[in-house]
C-alpha positions as CSV (number, residue, x, y, z in Angstrom):
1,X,0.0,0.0,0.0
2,X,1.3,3.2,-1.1
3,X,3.5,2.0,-3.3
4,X,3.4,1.8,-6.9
5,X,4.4,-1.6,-8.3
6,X,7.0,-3.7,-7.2
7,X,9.9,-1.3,-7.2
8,X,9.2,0.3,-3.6
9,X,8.1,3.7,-5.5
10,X,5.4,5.9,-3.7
11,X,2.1,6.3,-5.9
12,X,2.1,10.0,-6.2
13,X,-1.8,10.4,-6.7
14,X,-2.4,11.6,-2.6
15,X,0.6,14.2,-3.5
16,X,-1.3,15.5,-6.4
17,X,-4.8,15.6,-4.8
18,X,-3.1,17.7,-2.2
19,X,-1.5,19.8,-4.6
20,X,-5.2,20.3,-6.8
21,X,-6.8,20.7,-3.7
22,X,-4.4,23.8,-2.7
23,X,-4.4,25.2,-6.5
24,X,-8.3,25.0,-6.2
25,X,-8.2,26.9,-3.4
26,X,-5.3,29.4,-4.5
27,X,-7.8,29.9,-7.5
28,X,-10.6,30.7,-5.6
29,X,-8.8,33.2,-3.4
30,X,-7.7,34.4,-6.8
31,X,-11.2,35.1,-8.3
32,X,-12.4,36.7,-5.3
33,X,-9.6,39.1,-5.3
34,X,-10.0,40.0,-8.4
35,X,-13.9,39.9,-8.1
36,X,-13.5,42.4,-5.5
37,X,-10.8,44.7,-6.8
38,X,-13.7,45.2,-10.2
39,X,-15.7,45.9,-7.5
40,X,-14.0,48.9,-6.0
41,X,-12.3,52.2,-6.8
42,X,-9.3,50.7,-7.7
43,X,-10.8,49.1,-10.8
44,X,-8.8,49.7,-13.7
45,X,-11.7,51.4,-15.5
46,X,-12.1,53.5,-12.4
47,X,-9.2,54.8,-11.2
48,X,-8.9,57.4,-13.9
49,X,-12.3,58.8,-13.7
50,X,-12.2,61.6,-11.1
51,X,-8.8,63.8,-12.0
52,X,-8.0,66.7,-10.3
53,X,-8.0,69.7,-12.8
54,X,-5.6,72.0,-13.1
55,X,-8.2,75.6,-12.6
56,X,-8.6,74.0,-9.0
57,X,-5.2,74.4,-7.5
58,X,-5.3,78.2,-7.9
59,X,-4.2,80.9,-10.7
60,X,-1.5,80.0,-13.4
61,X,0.6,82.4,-12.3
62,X,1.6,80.3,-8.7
63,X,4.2,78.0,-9.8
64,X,4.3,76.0,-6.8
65,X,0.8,75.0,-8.0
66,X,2.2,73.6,-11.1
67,X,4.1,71.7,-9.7
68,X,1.9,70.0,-7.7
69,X,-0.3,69.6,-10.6
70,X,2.4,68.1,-12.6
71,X,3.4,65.6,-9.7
72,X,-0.3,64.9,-8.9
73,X,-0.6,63.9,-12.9
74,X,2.7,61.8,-12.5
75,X,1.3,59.6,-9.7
76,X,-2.0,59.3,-10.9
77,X,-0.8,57.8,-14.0
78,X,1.2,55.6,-12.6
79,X,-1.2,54.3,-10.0
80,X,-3.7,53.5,-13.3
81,X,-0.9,52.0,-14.8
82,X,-0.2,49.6,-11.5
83,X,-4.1,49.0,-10.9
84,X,-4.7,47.4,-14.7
85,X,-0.8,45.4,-14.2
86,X,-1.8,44.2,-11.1
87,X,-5.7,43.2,-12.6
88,X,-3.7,41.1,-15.3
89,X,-1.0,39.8,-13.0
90,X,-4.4,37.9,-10.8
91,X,-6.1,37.3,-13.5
92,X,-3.4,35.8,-15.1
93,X,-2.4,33.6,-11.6
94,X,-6.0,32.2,-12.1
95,X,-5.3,30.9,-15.8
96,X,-2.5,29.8,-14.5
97,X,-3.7,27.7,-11.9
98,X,-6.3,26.3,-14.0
99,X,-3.8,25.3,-17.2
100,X,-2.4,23.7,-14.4
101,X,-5.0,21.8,-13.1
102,X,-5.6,20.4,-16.4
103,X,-2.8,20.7,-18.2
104,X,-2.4,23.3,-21.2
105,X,-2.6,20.9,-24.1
106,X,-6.2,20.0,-22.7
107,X,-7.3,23.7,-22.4
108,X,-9.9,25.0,-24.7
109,X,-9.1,28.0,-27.4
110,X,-10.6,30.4,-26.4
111,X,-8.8,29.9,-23.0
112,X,-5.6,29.7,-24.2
113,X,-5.7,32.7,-26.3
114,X,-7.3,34.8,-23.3
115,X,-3.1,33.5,-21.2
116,X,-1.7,35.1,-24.4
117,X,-3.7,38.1,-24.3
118,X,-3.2,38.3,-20.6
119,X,0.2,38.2,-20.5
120,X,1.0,40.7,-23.3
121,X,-1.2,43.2,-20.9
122,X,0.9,42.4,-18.0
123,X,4.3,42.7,-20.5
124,X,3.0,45.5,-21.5
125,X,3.7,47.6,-18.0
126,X,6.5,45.7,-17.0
127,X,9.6,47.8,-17.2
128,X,13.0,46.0,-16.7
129,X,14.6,48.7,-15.1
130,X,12.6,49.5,-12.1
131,X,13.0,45.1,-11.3
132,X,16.2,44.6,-9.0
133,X,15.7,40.8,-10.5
134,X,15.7,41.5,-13.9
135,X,19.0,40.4,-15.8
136,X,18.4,44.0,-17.9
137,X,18.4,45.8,-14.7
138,X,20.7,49.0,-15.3
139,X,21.5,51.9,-13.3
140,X,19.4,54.2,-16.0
141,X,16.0,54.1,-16.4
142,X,14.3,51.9,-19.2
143,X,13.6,53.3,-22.9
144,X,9.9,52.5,-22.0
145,X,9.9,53.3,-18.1
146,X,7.7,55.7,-18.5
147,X,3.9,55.6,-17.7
148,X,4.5,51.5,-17.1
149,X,5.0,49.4,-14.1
């Protein structure tokens, strides 16, 4: 019992059920993450709604003002750009976890070709330079740094 065969090998099926059981639940956790993050301000198609506009900070002649316009623009745009990389990153965990599950060969089409699309999005914001793992990590900003995360 517990073996496979005659060779003293354990039968790795209890391993796996473990292992689906925990990706199942991963997955879950997943969809209700990103469930909730549609849900809330932070949606991607939300967080650029209300901008602050410039007439509101004061006349054109206060500088200071335009500068905190400019940074408040700067942030802003990068916190749009983290909210839809972070959407795609969860969204893509959850294909992930399901390719897994039942192996990528046995996934349907449409499926597959929502991973590809997925993961473009998330390539799309990723920017070398600002990952201290990347191998293209440089002391100078990437070409593409900016407006991506």
């Amino acid at each position: 019992m517990g073996t496979h065969g005659g060779n003293g090998a354990k039968n790795p099926k209890p391993s796996l059920d473990v292992q689906h059981q925990a990706m199942k639940t991963f997955k879950q956790r997943v969809d209700a993450l990103l469930e909730e993050l549609d849900k809330s301000e932070a949606a991607p198609g939300k967080v650029g709604t209300a901008r602050l506009q410039r007439a509101q900070l004061g006349s054109s002649d206060f500088k200071e003002a335009q500068f905190l316009y400019d940074s408040y623009t700067l942030v802003h745009d990068e916190l749009e750009n983290l909210s839809k990389a972070l959407s795609a990153q969860i969204e893509g965990m959850g294909l992930a976890v399901e390719a897994s599950r039942v192996g990528y060969a046995n996934l349907d089409e449409h499926l597959k070709a929502r991973m590809r699309a997925v993961n473009a999005q998330a390539e799309k914001y990723y920017v070398p330079g600002r990952d201290p793992n990347s191998r293209q990590h440089s002391a100078t900003p990437a070409a593409n740094e900016e407006g991506a995360y």
